[in-house]
Structure formats: C-alpha cells, structure tokens
C-alpha positions as CSV (number, residue, x, y, z in Angstrom):
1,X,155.3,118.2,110.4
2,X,154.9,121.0,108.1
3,X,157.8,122.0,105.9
4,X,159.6,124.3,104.9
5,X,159.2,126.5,101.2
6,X,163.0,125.3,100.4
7,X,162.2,121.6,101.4
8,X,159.1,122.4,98.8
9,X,160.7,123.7,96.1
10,X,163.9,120.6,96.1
11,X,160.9,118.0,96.2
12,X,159.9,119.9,92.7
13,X,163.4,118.9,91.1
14,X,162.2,115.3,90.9
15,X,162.7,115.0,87.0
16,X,159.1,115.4,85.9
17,X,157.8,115.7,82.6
18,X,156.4,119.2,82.3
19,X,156.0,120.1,78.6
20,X,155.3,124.1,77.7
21,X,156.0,126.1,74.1
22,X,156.9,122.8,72.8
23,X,160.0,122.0,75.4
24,X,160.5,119.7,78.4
25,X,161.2,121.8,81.4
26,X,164.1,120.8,82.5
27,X,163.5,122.4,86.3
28,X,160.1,123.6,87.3
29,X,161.4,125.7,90.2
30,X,163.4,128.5,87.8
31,X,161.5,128.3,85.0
32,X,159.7,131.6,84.2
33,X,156.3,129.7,83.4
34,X,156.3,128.9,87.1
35,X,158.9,130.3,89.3
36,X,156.7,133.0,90.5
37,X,154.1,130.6,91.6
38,X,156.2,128.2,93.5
39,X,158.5,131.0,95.2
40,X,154.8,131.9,96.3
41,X,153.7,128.5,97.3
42,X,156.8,128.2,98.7
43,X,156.1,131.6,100.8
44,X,152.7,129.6,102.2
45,X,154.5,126.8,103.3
46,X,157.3,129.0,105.3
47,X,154.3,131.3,106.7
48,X,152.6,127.6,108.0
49,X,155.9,126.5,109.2
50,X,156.7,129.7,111.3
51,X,156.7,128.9,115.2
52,X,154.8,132.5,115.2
53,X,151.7,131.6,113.0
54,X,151.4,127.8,114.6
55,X,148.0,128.4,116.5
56,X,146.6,129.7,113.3
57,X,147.9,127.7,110.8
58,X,148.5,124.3,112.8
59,X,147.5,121.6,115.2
60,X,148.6,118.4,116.7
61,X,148.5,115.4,114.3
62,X,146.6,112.7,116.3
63,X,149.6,110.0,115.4
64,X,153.0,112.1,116.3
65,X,151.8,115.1,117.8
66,X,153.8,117.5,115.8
67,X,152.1,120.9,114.3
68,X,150.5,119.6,111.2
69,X,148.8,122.2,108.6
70,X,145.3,122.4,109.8
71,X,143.9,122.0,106.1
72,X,144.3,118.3,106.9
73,X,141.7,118.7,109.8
74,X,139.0,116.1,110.7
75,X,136.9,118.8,112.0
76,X,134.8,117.3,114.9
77,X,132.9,120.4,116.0
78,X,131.6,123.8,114.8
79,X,134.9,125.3,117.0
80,X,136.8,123.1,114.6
81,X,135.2,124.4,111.4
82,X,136.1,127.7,113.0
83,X,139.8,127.1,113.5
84,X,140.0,125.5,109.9
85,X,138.2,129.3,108.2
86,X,140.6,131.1,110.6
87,X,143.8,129.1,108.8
88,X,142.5,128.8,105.6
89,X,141.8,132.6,105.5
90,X,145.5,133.4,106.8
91,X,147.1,131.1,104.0
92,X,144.3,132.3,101.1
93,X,145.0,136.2,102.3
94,X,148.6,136.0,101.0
95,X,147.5,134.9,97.4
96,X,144.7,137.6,97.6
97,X,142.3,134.7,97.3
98,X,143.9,134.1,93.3
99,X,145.5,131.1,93.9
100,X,142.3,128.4,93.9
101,X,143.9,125.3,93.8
102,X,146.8,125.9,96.5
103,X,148.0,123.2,99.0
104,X,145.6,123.3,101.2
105,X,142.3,122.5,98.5
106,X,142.5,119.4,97.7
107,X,144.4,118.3,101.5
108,X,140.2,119.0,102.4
109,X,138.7,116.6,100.3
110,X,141.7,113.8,101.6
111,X,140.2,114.5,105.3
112,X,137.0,114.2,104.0
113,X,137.8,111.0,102.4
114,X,140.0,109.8,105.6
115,X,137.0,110.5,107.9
116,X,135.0,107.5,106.6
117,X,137.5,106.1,105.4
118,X,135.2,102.4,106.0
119,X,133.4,103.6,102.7
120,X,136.0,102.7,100.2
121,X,136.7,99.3,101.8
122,X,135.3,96.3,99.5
123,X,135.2,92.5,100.4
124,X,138.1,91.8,98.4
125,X,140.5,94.7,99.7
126,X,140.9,97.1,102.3
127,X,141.0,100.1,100.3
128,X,139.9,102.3,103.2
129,X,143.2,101.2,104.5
130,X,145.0,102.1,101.9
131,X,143.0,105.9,101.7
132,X,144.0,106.1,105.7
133,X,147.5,105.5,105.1
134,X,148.2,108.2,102.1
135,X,146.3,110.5,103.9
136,X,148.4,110.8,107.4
137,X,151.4,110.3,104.8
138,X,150.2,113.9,103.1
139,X,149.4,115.1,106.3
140,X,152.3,114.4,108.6
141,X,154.6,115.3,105.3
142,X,152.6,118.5,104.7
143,X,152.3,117.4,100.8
144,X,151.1,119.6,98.3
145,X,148.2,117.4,96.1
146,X,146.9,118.6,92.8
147,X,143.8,116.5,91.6
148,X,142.3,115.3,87.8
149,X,138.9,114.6,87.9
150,X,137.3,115.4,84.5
151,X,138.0,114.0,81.4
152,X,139.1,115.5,78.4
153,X,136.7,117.1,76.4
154,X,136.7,115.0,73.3
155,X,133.3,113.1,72.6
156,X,130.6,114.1,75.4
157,X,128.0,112.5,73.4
158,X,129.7,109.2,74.4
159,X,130.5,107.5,78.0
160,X,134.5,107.0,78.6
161,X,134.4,103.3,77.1
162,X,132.9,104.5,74.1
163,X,135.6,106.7,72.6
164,X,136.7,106.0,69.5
165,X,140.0,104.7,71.7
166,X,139.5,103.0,74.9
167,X,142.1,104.9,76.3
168,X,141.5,108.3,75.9
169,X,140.1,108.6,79.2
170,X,142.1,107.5,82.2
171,X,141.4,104.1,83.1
172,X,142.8,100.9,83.9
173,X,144.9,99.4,81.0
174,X,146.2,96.3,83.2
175,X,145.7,94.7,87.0
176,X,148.8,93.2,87.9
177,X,149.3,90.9,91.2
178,X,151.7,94.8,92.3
179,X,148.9,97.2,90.9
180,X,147.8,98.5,87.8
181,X,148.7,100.0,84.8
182,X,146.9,103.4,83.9
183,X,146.7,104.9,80.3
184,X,144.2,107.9,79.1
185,X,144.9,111.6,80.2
186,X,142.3,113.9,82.8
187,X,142.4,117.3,82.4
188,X,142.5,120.6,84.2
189,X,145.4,119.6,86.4
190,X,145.4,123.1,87.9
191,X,148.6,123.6,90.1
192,X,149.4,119.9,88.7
193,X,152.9,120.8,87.4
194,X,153.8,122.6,90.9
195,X,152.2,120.1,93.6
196,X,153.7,116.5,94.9
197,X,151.4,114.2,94.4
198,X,147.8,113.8,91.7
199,X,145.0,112.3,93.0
200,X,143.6,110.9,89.7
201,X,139.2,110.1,90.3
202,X,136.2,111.2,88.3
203,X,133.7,113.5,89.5
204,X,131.9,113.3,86.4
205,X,128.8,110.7,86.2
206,X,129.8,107.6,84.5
207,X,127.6,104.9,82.6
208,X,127.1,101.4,82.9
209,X,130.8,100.1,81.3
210,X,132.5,102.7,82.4
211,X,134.0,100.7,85.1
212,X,138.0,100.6,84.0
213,X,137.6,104.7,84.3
214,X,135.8,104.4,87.9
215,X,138.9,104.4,90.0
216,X,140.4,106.9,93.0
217,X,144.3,106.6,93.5
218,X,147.2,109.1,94.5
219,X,150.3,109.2,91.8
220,X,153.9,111.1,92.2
221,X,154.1,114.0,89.7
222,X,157.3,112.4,88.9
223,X,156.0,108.7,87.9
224,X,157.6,107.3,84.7
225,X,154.6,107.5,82.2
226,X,153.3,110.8,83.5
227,X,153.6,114.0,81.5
228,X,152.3,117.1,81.9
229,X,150.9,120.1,79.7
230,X,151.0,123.2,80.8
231,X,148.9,125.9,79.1
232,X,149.6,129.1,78.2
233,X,152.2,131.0,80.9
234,X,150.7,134.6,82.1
235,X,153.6,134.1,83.9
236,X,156.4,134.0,81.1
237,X,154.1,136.7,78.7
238,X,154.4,139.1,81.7
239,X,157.0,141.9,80.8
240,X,157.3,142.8,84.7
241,X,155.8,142.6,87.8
242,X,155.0,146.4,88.0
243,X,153.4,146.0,84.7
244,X,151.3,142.5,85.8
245,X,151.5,141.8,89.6
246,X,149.0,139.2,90.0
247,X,150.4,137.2,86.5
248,X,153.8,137.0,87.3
249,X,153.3,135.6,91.0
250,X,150.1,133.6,91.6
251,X,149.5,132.1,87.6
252,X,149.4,128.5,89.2
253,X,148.6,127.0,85.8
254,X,146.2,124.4,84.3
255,X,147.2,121.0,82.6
256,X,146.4,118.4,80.6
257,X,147.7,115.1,82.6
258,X,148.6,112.3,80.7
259,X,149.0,108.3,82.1
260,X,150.9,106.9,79.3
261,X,151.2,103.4,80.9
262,X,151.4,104.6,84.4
263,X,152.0,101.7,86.9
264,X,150.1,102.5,90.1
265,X,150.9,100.2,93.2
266,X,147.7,98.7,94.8
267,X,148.6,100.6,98.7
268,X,148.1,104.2,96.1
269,X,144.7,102.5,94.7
270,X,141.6,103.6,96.6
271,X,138.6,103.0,94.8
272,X,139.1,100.1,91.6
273,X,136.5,99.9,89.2
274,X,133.5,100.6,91.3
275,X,131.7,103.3,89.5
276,X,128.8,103.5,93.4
277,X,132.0,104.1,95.3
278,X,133.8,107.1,92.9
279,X,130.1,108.9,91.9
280,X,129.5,108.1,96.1
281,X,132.8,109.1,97.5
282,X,132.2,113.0,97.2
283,X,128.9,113.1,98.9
284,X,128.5,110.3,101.3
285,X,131.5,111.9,103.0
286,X,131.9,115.1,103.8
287,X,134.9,115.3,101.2
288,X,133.1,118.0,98.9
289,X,131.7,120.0,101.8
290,X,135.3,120.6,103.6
291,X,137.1,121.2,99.6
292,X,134.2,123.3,98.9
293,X,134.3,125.1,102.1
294,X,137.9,125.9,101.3
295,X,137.4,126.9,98.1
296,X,135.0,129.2,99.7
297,X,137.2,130.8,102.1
298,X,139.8,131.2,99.4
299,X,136.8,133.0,97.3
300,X,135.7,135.5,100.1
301,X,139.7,136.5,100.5
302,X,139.3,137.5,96.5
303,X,135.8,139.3,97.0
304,X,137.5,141.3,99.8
305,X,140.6,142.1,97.7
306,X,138.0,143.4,94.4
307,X,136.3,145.3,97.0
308,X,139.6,147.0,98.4
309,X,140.5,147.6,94.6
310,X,137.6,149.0,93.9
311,X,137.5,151.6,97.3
312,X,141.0,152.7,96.0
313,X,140.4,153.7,92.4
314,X,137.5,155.9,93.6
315,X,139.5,157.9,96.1
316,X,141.9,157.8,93.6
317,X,139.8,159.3,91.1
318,X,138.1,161.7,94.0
319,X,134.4,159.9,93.0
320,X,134.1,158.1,96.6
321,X,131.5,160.9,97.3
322,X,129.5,160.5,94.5
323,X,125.9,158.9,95.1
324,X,126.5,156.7,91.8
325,X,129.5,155.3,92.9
326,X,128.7,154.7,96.7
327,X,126.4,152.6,95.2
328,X,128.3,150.7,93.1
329,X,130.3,150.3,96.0
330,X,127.4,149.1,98.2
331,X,126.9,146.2,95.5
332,X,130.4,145.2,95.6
333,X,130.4,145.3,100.0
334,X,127.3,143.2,99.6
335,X,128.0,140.3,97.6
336,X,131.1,139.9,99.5
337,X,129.1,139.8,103.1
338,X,127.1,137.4,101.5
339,X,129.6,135.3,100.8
340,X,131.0,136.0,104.0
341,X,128.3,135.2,105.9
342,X,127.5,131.6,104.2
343,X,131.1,130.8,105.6
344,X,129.9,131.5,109.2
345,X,126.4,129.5,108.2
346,X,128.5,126.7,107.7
347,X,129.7,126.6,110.9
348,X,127.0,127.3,112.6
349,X,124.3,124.6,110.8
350,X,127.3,122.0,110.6
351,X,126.2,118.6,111.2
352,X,127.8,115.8,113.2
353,X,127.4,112.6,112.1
354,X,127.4,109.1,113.7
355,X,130.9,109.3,113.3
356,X,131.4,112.3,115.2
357,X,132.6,114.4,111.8
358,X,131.8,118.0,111.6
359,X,130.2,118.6,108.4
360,X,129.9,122.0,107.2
361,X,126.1,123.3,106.1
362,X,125.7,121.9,102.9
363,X,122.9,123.4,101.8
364,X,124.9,126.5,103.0
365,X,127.8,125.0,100.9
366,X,125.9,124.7,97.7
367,X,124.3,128.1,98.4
368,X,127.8,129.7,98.2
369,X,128.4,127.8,95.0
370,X,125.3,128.7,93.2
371,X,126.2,132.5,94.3
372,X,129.6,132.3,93.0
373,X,128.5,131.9,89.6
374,X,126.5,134.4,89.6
375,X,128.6,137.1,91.7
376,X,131.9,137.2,90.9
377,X,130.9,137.6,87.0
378,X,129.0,140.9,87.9
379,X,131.7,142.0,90.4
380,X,134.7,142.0,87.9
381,X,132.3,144.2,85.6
382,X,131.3,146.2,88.1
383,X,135.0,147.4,89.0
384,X,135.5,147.6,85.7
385,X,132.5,150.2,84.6
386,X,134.3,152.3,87.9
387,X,137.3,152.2,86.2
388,X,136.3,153.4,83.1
389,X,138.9,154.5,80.6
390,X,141.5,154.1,83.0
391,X,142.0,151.3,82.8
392,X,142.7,151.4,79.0
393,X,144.9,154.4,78.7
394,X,148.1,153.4,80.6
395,X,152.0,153.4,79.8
396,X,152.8,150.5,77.4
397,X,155.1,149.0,80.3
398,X,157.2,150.1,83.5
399,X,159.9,150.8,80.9
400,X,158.1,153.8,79.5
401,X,158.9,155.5,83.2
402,X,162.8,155.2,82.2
403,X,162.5,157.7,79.0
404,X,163.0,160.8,80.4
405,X,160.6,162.7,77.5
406,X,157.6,160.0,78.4
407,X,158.6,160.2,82.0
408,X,157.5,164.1,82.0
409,X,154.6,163.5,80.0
410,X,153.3,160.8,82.6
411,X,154.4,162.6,85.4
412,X,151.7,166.1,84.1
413,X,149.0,163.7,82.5
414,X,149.0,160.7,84.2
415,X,148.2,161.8,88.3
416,X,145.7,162.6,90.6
417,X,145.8,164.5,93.5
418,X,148.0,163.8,96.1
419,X,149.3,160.1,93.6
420,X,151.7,160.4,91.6
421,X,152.2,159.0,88.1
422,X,154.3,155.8,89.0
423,X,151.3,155.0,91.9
424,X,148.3,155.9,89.8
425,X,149.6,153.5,87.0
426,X,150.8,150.8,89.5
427,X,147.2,150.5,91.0
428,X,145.6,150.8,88.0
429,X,147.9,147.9,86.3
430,X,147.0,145.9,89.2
431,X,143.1,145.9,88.7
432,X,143.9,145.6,85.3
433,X,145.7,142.6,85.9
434,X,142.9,141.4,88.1
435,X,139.7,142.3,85.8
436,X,140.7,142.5,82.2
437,X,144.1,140.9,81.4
438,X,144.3,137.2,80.1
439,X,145.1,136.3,83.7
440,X,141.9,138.2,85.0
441,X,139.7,136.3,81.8
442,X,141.2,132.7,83.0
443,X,140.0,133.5,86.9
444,X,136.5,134.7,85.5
445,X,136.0,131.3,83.8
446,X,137.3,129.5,87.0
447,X,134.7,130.7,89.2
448,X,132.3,130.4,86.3
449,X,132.9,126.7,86.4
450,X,135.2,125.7,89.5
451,X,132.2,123.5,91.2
452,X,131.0,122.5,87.9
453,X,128.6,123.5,85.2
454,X,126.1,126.1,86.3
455,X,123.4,123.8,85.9
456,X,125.0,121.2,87.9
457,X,125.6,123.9,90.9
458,X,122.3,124.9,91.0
459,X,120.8,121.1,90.7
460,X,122.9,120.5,93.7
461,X,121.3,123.4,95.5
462,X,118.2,121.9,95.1
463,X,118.6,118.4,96.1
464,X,119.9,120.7,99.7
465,X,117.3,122.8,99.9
466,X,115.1,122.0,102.5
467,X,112.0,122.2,100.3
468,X,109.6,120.3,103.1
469,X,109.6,123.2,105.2
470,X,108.8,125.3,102.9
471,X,105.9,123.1,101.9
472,X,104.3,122.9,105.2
473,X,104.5,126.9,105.7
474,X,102.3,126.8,102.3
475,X,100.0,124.3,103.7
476,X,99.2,125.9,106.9
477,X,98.8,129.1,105.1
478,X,96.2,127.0,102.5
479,X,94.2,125.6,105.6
480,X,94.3,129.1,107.4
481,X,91.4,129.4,105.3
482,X,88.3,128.4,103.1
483,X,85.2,129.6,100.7
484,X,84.0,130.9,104.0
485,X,86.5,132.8,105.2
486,X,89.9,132.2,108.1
487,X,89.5,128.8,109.5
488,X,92.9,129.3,111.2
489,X,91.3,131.0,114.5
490,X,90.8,129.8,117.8
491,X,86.3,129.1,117.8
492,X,84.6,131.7,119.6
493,X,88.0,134.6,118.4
494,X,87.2,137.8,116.6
C-alpha cells in the first residue's frame, strides 16, 4: 500500500540518534535542520497515495494487489520502463529534480536486487530469500530506504582491513547463531537521517581480506548502536524561504553513519562476507541500471527546471532577443534534450533477460552518467554568466522589504519592466539559491560525483560501449581498398 505523508512523518519519531551542531535531535520531524525536507517528502508520499495520481504513480503489487509505488517495479518490458519514467518524473517534478536521493532511488536498486534475487543465495543460506522478503516488505509498506555504500575517507592507500583500526570501516565485528554484530561507520548517508530503513553494502572495490566489510543488509534508522551525523543544515542557516527557497525545503542532508555494535538479525543479512557477490550484486543485476535510470529521470527534471530559470531571467532582463543570449540558451535546451533523450534510449535498447527482466540500455545508462559530469557543471555556469551582477546585488533578506526607506529604494532601483521589486528579487534569490549559494555548491559536487569518480563513470562507459562494431566499420573501410586502388567494387564496376 502506499502511505500516507502523516503515517511518514510518525514513523520518523522512532527515537533515533541524529546528532547536528553538537546536540541529539530529539525529533527529526520539527527540527529546523530537516522539517522542510520531510514536510516535502511527506508531500511525495501524499501525492503517490492520492486516488487521482494512482495510474501514474502506482500499480498492483503481484502478492496483495493493492496500488504500490511504481519505484518498486520489476519492469518486464520497454512499456514498463515507460510507465516507471512517467512516475518517477511526476514524483522528481515536485522537488524540481533537487532532491537526488528521495524514496523512490534507492526502492530501484531493491527491485533490481529482488529480480535475481537467486544471485545472493549461497550453499549455506538462502540469502536470496531473505533479499525477496525485505523487498516486498519495503514495497507493500511503501518504505523510504537511504543507503551507505562508501567508506569513510580516512586511509585510501589501504584496503578496509588494513586501517590502522579494524573497525573503522563497517564490517562484521561478531556472527552470532541470531545474526551479527556490525561496528565501523559508511558515509554519505544522504537522506539517511529522514528515510526508514539503511541498506548498509560497498560499492567500492575491495581486496583480498576485506571479507568482514563485504556484506549487503537492511538496518532500522532507529537500531540501538546507530547514530547519525548530519552535516551542515542549509536548512537551519536559511533566514526565510523568500530569501532561500530551494535550502529551506529540499536540503535532504548527507551523513556520516555510524554501527557502533549494531546487532543485525540474519532474515536483514543479504550478502555475508562474500566480497564476488557485493562487487557482483550491482552489475549482474539490473540493480544499477534501474537506480541509475532514476537518478536520471530525477536529473532531467533539474536540467528542465535550470533551463526554465534561465528563459525567465532573460525576459526579465528584456535580453531574450539578443543573438548572444539565444545562444546561450540553445546550449542550455541542448544538454537537457540530450539528457532527455538517453532516458527514451533506455527504453527503447532495453534488454530482456532469461529472466524476463527489463533492463534499461546500459550503455545508454552510462552514457547519461558520463554526460552528467560533464553538463550540469557547464550549465550552472552558464545561467550564471546570464545572470551577471544580478545575481550579486540583491536585498540582504526579505526583511529589507519591511523598512519603509529601503522598501522605496527597491521599489525605483530594483525592477524591470512590467516585475516589480518583490518578483525581480524573488526570482533572482531563487537561481541564486540554485547556482551559487552553499546549497547550489553541495548539488554541483553531487552530480560531479553521484555515480562515482569521473574516471570510474567514464571506465564504465567503455566496458558498454559497443567497440566491436565500431571495429568492423574500420575494417571494411581498410579492405575497401589497397596500393592499387578501391578493392571494395563489384569486378567489372566503374
């Protein structure tokens, strides 16, 4: 069933360990830090539980038959992939694309995961089982997951069991006949400290001894053992929501998480020591393709929204008629087709497998990835060369429209035609808040790094690429030819 946003937000007053500014939040759901991004997670889960939005946002579970949030699809055709982008879009289109790690990113990689779920099982235990299980759980419950899969960034010279303390790293501490005890920390929890559940794995190669870090299994925020630390709060800096829109609703923070001693019952363990299965388990099923897919989707939803930004400053600014900027424009509109159209590539080279699984492209996939580094960089900078000074010289807050001296001074100097002050500033504050506030400088190192270092994105495109066509293209064109001329016509042509 999906669920309500007020069943959501009492699920977050579970007594978990949320530390920010040096305090223990006592209640996530009115704390400034976060309340803005869980009324608007909250928001997402009443849009998806809306009778209205059901053939969009929904569709049957297979084991009760009750609307179930279609980011828990096992696609099984390219109509499937389809209906997933139309949902995903819907849900990512009230964030404006800025929320990246929503309920509905890492709910892809679990039906990834669920789809073969045969992979994890071992000859000593059903694992697979266990995977099966929490995932029609989180489904049929419409659970929010956040996920920690990178370690901390303390010694990369060394492997995990290595460090100068074995457990630094999350790992396995104990195997008890019940489960097993789990001490180290993971970090970049995004969303960590306002989901239900962690899915604690590794996505980050691991060497030979690494095995007490190579594990996959699903933990309760609220688990005696676990605490969370938030970053910095946008949020809780913000001085208003006129002054930063985007901060003060959609900052879904970034954690360090950490297992001090953490017991984990064996039905919550998916993958135990088994280094093959956790570096395996992203690309042997289609788990990275459908998270990346959604991440992709989310992405295109931002592009759009830069774009719109951008189109509204230069009417503002009466420029949209100006060569220059029609061209900056054209740069912006084409990045974001691109990305656009990558989506639709997906569907339409999806694969299905023995299994009868819809995979999306994923050379198509990794494509997007390797653009994303490279686009949404050069995007934010372009809206901010058409901004120019603008976007420097504005009221020191929403406050300054109160005085009535600085309220007539705004009023003459700050307007264009036909926008008055209080809209030319409340536009302006929002790309602000989108392409140069601390908020705007965290999302510009997300996408820099969301599917990994650049390096690593771009490695990945070319294990995808499907380099033997392009080598037989060169060798027909090489024997099309010789020392005496085209060999590569019919005897007798012309």
């Amino acid at each position: 069933m999906t669920r309500a946003g007020s069943d959501y937000i009492r699920g977050l007053r579970d007594g978990r360990q949320v530390f920010i500014n040096g305090e223990v939040v006592e209640d996530v759901t009115s704390h400034p830090a976060f309340e803005g991004s869980v009324r608007s997670i909250a928001n997402l889960y009443d849009i998806a539980n809306d009778p209205a939005n059901r053939d969009v946002l929904t569709y049957p579970s297979p084991e009760t038959g009750e609307p179930v949030n279609v980011a828990f699809m096992i696609p099984r055709s390219k109509d499937d992939l389809a209906r997933r982008r139309r949902g995903l879009r819907r849900w990512s289109e009230e964030t404006f694309g800025l929320m990246g790690r929503s309920p509905d990113h890492v709910a892809g990689f679990l039906a990834g995961f669920a789809s073969h779920a045969d992979f994890f099982d071992t000859d000593d235990r059903a694992y697979g089982a266990n995977l099966l299980k929490f995932y029609e759980h989180a489904r049929d419950t419409d659970a929010y997951v956040a996920y920690v899969i990178a370690p901390p960034q303390i010694d990369r010279s060394k492997p995990a069991h290595q460090q100068a303390d074995p457990h630094l790293y999350a790992g396995v501490k104990e195997e008890r006949p019940d489960g097993i005890i789990v001490a180290g920390a993971q970090m970049l929890g995004t969303g960590a400290a306002l989901a239900d559940w962690v899915l604690l794995s590794n996505i980050v190669p691991l060497a030979p001894g690494d095995e007490n870090y190579a594990i996959t299994a699903a933990v309760p925020l609220s688990a005696p053992g676990l605490r969370i630390h938030s970053r910095r709060s946008y949020a809780e800096a913000a001085t208003s929501c006129y002054d930063y829109p985007l901060s003060t609703r959609y900052d879904e923070s970034d954690s360090l998480v950490v297992f001090d001693d953490v017991f984990i019952p064996w039905e919550r363990v998916f993958a135990y020591r088994d280094p093959r299965r956790v570096r395996e388990q992203w690309s042997r099923t289609p788990a990275h393709a459908l998270g990346n897919n959604q991440a992709q989707i989310r992405l295109s939803t931002k592009l759009d929204f830069l774009v719109g930004i951008a189109r509204a400053v230069a009417d503002m600014n009466g420029t949209i008629k100006v060569p220059a900027i029609q061209g900056v424009l054209g740069e912006l509109t084409a990045q974001a087709v691109a990305v656009k159209s990558l989506l639709l590539a997906q569907e339409e080279n999806c694969r299905i497998d023995e299994r009868g699984v819809a995979w999306p492209g994923v050379a198509e996939v990794n494509s997007c990835s390797t653009l994303q580094v490279e686009a949404y960089p050069r995007m934010v900078n372009a809206v901010r060369e058409l901004c120019g000074g603008g976007l420097i010289q504005l009221p020191s807050s929403s406050a300054d429209f109160a005085n009535k001296r600085a309220r007539a001074d705004l009023d003459r100097y700050v307007q264009s035609p036909g926008v008055d002050s209080v809209e030319r500033v409340k536009l302006m504050k929002l790309a602000w808040d989108l392409v140069g506030s601390e908020f705007a400088s965290r999302h510009q190192q997300y996408e820099l790094f969301y599917a990994g270092a650049p390096h690593l994105v771009r490695a990945r495109m070319f294990a995808s690429y499907d380099f033997d066509r392009s080598a037989s293209l060169v060798q027909r064109a090489l024997s099309g030819y010789d020392l005496n001329g085209r060999t590569d016509l019919p005897e007798g042509a012309s």
